[in-house]
C-alpha positions as CSV (number, residue, x, y, z in Angstrom):
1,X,0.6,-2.2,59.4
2,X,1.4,-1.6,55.7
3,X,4.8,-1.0,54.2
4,X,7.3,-2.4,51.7
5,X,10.3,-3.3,53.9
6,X,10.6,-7.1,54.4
7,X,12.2,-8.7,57.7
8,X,15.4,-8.4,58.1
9,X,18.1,-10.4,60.2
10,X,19.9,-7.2,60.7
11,X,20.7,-6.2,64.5
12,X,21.7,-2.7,63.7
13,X,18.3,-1.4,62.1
14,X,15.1,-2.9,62.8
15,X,13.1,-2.5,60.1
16,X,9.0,-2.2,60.8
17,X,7.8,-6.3,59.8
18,X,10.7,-7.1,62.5
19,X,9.1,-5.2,65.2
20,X,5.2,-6.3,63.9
21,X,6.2,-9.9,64.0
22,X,7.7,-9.1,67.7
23,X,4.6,-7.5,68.9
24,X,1.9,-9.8,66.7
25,X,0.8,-7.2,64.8
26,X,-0.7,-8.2,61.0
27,X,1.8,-7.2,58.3
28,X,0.2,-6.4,54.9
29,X,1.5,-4.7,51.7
30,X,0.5,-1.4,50.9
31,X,-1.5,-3.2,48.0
32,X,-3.1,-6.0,50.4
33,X,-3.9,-3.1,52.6
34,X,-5.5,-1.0,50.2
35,X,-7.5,-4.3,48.8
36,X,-8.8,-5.1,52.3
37,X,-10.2,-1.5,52.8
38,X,-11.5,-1.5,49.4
39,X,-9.9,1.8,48.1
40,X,-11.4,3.8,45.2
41,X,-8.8,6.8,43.7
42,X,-11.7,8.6,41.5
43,X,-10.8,11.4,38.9
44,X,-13.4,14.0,38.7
């Protein structure tokens, strides 16, 4: 899962690296994510 929220101790709105860390999911940044997949953005 990629996004830009960090954890939060917040009970009123879980935010996404709350809920990953609940359920042992892999948090990355959008920019560790697109790293790890190797992304090109190409202008023709």
């Amino acid at each position: 899962m990629a996004t830009h929220e960090v954890f939060s101790d917040s009970v009123k709105k879980i935010k996404i690296p709350n809920s990953c860390i609940a359920m042992s999911v892999k948090l990355l940044s959008p920019f560790e994510m697109l790293r790890s997949e190797k992304a090109r953005f190409v202008l023709a």
